[in-house]
Each structure stands twice: as structure tokens, then as C-alpha cells.
C-alpha positions as CSV (number, residue, x, y, z in Angstrom):
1,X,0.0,0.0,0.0
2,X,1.7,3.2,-1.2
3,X,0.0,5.3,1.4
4,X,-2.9,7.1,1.7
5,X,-5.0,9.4,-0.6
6,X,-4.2,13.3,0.3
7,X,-5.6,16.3,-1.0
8,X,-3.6,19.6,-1.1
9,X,-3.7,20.3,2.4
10,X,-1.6,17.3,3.0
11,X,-4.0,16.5,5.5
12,X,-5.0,12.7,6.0
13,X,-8.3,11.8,4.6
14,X,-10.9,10.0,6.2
15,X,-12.9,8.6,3.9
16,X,-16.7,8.7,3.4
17,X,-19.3,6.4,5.8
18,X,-18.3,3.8,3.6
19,X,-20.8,1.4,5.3
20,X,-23.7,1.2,7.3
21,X,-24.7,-2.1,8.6
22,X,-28.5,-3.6,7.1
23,X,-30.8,-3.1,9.3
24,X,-34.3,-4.5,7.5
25,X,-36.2,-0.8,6.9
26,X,-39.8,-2.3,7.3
27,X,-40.3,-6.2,8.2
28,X,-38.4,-9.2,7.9
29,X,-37.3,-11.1,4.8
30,X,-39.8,-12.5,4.1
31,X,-41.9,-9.5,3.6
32,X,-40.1,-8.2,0.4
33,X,-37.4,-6.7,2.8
34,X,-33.4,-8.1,2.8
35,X,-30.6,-8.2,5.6
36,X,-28.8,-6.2,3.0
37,X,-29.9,-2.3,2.7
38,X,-29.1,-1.4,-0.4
39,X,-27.4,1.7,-1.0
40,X,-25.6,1.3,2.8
41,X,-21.5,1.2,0.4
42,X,-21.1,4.9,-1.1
43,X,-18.4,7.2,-2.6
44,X,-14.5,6.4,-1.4
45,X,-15.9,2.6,-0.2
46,X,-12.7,1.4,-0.8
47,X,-10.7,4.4,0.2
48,X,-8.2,3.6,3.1
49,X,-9.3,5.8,6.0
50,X,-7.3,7.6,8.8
51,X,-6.5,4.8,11.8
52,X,-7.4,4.4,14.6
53,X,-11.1,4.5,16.8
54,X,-13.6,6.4,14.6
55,X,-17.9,6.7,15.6
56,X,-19.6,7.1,12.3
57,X,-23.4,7.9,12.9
58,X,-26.3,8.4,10.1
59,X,-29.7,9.1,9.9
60,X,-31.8,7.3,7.7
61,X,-35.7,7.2,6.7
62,X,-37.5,5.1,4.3
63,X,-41.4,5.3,3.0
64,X,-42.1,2.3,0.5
65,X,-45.2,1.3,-0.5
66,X,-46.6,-1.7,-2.5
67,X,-50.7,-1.9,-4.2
68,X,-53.1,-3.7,-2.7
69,X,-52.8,-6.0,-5.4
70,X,-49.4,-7.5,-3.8
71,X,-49.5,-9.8,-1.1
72,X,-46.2,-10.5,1.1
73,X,-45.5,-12.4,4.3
74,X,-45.2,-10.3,7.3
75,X,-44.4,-11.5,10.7
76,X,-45.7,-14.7,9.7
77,X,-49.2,-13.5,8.0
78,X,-50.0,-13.4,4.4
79,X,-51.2,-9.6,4.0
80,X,-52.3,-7.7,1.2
81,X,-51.0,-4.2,0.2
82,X,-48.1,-2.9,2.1
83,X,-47.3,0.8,3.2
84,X,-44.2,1.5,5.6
85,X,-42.2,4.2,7.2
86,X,-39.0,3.7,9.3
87,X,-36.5,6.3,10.9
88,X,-33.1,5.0,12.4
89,X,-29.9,6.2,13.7
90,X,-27.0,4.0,13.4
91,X,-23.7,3.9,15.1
92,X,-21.0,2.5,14.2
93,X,-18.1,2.4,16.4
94,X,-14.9,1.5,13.6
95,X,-11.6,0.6,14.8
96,X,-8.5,1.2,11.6
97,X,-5.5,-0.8,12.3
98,X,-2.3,1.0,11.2
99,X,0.0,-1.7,10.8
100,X,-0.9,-3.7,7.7
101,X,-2.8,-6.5,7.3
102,X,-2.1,-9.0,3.7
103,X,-0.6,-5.8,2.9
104,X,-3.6,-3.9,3.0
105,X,-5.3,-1.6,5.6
106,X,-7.9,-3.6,8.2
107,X,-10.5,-2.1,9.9
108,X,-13.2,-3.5,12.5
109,X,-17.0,-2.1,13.0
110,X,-19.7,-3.3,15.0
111,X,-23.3,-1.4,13.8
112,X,-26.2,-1.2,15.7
113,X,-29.1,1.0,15.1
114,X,-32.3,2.5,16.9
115,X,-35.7,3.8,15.8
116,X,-39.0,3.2,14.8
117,X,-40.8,1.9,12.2
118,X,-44.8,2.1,11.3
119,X,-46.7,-0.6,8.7
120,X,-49.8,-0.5,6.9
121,X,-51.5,-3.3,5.2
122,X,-54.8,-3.5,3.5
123,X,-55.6,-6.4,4.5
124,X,-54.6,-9.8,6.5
125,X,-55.6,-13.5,5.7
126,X,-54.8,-16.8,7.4
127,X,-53.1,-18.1,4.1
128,X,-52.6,-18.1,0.6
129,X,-56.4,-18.4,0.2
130,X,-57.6,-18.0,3.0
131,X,-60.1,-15.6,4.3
132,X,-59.3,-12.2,5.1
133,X,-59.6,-11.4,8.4
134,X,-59.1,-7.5,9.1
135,X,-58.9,-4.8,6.8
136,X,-56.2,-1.3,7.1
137,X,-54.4,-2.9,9.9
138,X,-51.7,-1.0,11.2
139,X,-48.6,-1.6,13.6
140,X,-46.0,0.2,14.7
141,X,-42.4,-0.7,17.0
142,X,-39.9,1.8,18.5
143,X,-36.5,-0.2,19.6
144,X,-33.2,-1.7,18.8
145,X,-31.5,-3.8,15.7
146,X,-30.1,-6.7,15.3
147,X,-25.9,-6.3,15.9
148,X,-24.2,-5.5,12.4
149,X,-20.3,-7.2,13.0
150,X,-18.1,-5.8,9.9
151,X,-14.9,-6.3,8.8
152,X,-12.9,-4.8,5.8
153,X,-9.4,-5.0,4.1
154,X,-8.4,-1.8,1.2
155,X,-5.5,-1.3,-1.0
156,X,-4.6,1.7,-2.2
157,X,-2.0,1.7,-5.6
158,X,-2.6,5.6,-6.8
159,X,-5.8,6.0,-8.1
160,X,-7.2,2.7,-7.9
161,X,-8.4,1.5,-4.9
162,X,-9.8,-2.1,-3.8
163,X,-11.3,-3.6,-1.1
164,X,-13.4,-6.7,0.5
165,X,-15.8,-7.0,3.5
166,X,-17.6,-9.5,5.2
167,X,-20.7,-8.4,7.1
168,X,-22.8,-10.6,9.8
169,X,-26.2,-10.3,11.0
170,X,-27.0,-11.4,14.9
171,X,-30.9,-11.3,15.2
172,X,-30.9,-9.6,18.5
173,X,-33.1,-6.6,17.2
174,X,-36.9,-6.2,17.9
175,X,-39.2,-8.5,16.6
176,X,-42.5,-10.2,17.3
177,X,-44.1,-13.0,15.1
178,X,-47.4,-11.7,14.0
179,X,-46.3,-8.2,14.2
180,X,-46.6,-6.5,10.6
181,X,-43.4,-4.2,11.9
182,X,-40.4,-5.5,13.3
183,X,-36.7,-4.0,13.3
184,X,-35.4,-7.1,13.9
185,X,-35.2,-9.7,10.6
186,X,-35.4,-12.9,13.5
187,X,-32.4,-14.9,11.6
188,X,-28.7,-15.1,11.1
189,X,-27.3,-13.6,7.8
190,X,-23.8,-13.4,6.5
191,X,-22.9,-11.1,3.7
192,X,-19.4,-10.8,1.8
193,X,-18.2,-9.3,-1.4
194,X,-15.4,-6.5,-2.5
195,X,-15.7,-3.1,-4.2
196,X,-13.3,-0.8,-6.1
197,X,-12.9,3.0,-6.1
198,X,-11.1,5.4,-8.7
199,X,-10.1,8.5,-6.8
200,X,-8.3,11.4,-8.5
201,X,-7.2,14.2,-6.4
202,X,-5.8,16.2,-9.0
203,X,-8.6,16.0,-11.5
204,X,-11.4,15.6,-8.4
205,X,-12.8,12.2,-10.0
206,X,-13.9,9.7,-7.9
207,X,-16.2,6.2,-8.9
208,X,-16.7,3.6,-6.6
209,X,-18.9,0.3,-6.2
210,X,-19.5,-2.9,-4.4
211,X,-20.5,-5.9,-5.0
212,X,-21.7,-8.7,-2.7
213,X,-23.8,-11.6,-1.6
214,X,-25.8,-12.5,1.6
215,X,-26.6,-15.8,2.8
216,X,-29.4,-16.1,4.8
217,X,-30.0,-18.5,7.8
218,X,-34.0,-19.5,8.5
219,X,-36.3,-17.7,10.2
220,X,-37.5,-20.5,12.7
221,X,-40.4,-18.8,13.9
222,X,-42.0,-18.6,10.7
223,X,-40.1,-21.5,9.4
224,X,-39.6,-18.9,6.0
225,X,-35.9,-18.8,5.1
226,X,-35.0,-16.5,2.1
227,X,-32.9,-16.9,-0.8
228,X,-29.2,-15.7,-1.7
229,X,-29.5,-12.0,-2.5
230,X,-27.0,-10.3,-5.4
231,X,-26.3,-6.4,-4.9
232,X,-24.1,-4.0,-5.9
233,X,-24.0,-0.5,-4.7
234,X,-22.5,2.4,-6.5
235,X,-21.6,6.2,-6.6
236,X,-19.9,8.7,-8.7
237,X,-18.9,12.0,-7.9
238,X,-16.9,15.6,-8.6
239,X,-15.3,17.8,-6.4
240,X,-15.9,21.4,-6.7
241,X,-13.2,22.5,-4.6
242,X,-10.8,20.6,-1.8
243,X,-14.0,20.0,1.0
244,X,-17.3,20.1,-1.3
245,X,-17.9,17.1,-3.6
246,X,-21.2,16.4,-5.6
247,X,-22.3,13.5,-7.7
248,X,-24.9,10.6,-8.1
249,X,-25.2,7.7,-6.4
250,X,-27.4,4.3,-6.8
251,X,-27.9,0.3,-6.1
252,X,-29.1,-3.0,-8.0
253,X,-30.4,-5.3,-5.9
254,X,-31.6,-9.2,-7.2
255,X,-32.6,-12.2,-5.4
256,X,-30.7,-14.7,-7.4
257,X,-32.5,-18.1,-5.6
258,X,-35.8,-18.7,-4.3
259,X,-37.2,-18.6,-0.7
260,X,-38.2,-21.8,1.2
261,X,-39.5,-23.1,4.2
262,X,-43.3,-24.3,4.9
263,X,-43.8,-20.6,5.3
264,X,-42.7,-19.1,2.5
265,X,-46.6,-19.8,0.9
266,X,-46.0,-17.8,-1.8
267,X,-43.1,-19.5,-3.6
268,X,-39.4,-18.6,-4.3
269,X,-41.2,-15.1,-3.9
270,X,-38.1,-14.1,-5.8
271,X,-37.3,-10.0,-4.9
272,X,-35.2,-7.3,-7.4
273,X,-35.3,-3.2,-6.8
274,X,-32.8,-0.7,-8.2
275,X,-32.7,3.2,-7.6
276,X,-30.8,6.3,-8.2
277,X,-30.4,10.0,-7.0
278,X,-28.1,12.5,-5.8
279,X,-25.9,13.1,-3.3
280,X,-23.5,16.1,-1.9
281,X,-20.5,15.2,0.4
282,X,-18.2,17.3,2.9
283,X,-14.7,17.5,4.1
284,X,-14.5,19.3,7.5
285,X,-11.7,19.9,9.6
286,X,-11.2,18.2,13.5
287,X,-8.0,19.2,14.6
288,X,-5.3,18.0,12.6
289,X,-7.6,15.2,10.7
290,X,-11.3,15.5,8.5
291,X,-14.7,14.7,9.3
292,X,-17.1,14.0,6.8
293,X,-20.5,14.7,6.4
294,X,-23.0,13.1,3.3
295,X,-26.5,13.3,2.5
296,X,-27.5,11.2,-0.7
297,X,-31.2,9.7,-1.4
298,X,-32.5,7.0,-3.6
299,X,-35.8,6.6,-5.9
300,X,-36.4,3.3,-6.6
301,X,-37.6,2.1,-9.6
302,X,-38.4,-1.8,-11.2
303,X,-39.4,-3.5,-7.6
304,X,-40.9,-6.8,-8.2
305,X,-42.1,-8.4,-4.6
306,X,-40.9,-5.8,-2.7
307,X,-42.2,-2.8,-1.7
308,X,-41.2,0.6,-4.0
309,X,-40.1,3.9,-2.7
310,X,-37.5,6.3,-1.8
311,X,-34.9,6.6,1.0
312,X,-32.8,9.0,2.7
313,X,-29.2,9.0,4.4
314,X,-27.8,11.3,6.6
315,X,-23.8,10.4,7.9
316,X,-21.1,12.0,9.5
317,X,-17.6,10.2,9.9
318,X,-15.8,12.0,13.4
319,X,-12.2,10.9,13.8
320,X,-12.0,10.4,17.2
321,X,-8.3,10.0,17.5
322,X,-8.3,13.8,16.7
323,X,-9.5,13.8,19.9
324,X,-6.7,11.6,21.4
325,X,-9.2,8.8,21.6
326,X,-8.2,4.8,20.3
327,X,-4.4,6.0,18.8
């Protein structure tokens, strides 16, 4: 690793929330929803970072919606028409190691978020055709995740930048069967793929993406486990001076097998969704390192079994060894 990425200031540079662990925005898996959030890898993803202890935070919010036409499996129940909200803060305490690792730069995270999420459905039934049993039935949860473990190697040769990751989900988070909203996805997941990034600080270009598969384990409450989910996450971007960068950002996201389980009544209920939009990111000063703040959102387009929508991230990356903290 020839060092890291500078700009003119000569200052080190901490590279963007390059991942947020995937917290479920609505229900579990089976509802449409994946252990992977798509969009969660943005710009500099495989940028090495300053080391040492870093807290990245964001703020996210989601509204998706799906017709009344669509059914999906929720906690359990087959419903019919599907309209959720979620708000979350993650936090992601990050720890860089500066000695190398494979000859790349290592870095450990553990994500966990909080918040709340509301769901709407039009209708409920006992199974896939049975009666309906309620109509406009709404629930709503305010609570933890599941734990987010992640783990990440980057090499850095000039401009070009690569990395891999491995992320684990530990169902820990809220979740009731029978409950159409849960944080919680009630099942292991492991996730792992790698990503490049093209970073020019003389011209101001930068192009990143990652690529990835999750695994998931069964949910044995509902006896529903879902297939192997394909995604790739990607963003683009210029800078318009040495702190202020603006671009576009987006995500593909395909189921590639089908679910299974006695209570996945709706078949391999296969699930796809891709999105774009824009996004503006920050270089700040904290002491003699950068912060970084982003804001980026997504409109998603070409959902089939999932709900449809838009999303919104707010992060900040605080180097807290600029506060003498984990050096």
C-alpha cells in the first residue's frame, strides 16, 4: 500500500461512511425486505481511511409502498397491500488498524441501530387463500436492531483502490411474530463481497462500487428462510473545490434463488429493486484530521415483490483519534 489518498492540504483523509450495517427498513425477509440495505456502500468505499477508533453515525428514513394487489408475508401473516415508514440512527463504532494486514489496511466495526418503524396493510388473511380477516391494519415498533459485526481489508496503488468485506447479521433486534413491523429480521445472515474505487485528487474524479452476496439463515419462527441476495451498490462524484464534492449515487439489488421453508406460501417469492439519486458530500476539519458529512437519497424504480419507494441517508464520519481517543 503506497499510502494514503491526500488532497492539497496534505491532510490525511478520512474517507466517506463507507458502510452502514443492514438493518431490515420495514419487516423481515420474508416480507419483500433483505438483511442487506441497499445503498448502505457509497463514494471512497474502498478508500483507506485515517486509523485508529472512529464513531460514524447516520440518519436514515425510508417510506415504501406496494398496491393492494401485492400480497407479502409479514411476521408470519400473508397480507395484502403494504405501506411502511422507518426512521433509524445507526452507530458505528470502527476501529482502523495502522499496521498492515495482507498488505492492505484492516479495519473492524460493530453497527447497531435505533428507531422506529410504522406498517400499513390493506388487508390480513390466514393463508394463501384464505379468508381475510381485518382490513387497514396498522402496527407500529420503537426499539433496537439486530448487531451488524463488519470487517474490511483496502488497497490503495494511486488511483485505484480495492477492497473486500464481510458483514454478519446477529438477530438480536426487535421482533414479534405476528407483528406486521419488526426491526429485527429474526435470523442469522452473512454477507461478503469486495468493491473498487477510482479516486483522482488532482482532476477531483472519484467512482466507486461494491458488489456482494448474503446468505441467509432460516427464520425458525415462521419456518420462512430467504434466498441468496446479489447487490451492488455504486456512486460517482466531482469535487468542486478541496472540502465540497457532488455526484450521483445508486444500487441494483436481485434475489438470485428462491425462498423456502413451509412458510414461504407464496413461492421462491423471488425479490429485485434498483434506484438512483443524488448526493452532496463534505470535508470538514477536527483538529489535525477530517470529518465528513453526506446526504444522498434514492428513488427506486423496477421493484418486483418488494415494496417501492424512496430513502434517505444522513452520515457523519468524526475521527475520534483527533480527539486523542483509540491512537
Amino acid at each position: 500500500m503506497r499510502g494514503f489518498v491526500t488532497f492539497p492540504s496534505g491532510r490525511g483523509l478520512l474517507a466517506a461512511l463507507c458502510a452502514i450495517a443492514g438493518a431490515s427498513p420495514a419487516i423481515a425477509d420474508e416480507s419483500g425486505m433483505s438483511f442487506w440495505l441497499p445503498g448502505q456502500f457509497g463514494s471512497f468505499a474502498a478508500v483507506p481511511v485515517t486509523p485508529g477508533l472512529s464513531m460514524p453515525v447516520a440518519y436514515y428514513h425510508t417510506s415504501v409502498d406496494a398496491g393492494a394487489a401485492k400480497q407479502f408475508i409479514a411476521g408470519g401473516q400473508l397480507v395484502a397491500g403494504m405501506d411502511a415508514s422507518a426512521d433509524l440512527a445507526f452507530f458505528i463504532p470502527t476501529y482502523t488498524f495502522r499496521e498492515p494486514v495482507a498488505g492492505g489496511q484492516a479495519s473492524l466495526g460493530m453497527a447497531w441501530a435505533a428507531g422506529r418503524m410504522r406498517v400499513t396493510a390493506d388487508a390480513t388473511a390466514t393463508g394463501p387463500g384464505g379468508g381475510q380477516v381485518g382490513r387497514s391494519r396498522t402496527d407500529q415498533v420503537t426499539g433496537g436492531s439486530d448487531l451488524y459485526p463488519l470487517g474490511t481489508l483496502k488497497w490503495q496503488d494511486g488511483v485505484n483502490n480495492w477492497m473486500v468485506y464481510t458483514m454478519a447479521g446477529v438477530p438480536v433486534g426487535a421482533y414479534r411474530k405476528g407483528r406486521l413491523a419488526n426491526i429485527g429480521v429474526n435470523h442469522w445472515s452473512i454477507d461478503a463481497g469486495g468493491g473498487y474505487t477510482y479516486l483522482d485528487p488532482k482532476k477531483g474524479h472519484e467512482l466507486s462500487a461494491v458488489a456482494g452476496l448474503t446468505y441467509n439463515f432460516e427464520n425458525e419462527d415462521t419456518d420462512y428462510q430467504n434466498g441468496i441476495d446479489g447487490h451492488v451498490d455504486w456512486a460517482a462524484s466531482q469535487f468542486l473545490n478541496e472540502q465540497l464534492h457532488v455526484g450521483v449515487v445508486g444500487y441494483f439489488f436481485y434475489q438470485l434463488t428462491g425462498d423456502s421453508g413451509s412458510g414461504a406460501v407464496l413461492g421462491d417469492f423471488k425479490s429485485r429493486v434498483n434506484a438512483i439519486g443524488p448526493q452532496v458530500g463534505y470535508f470538514f476539519a477536527v483538529g489535525r484530521e477530517k470529518g465528513y458529512f453526506n446526504l444522498k437519497g434514492f428513488w427506486e424504480f423496477d421493484a418486483k415483490n418488494r415494496p417501492e419507494g424512496w430513502n434517505l441517508w444522513l452520515t457523519a464520519a468524526i475521527p475520534l483519534s483527533a480527539f486523542g481517543v483509540g491512537r
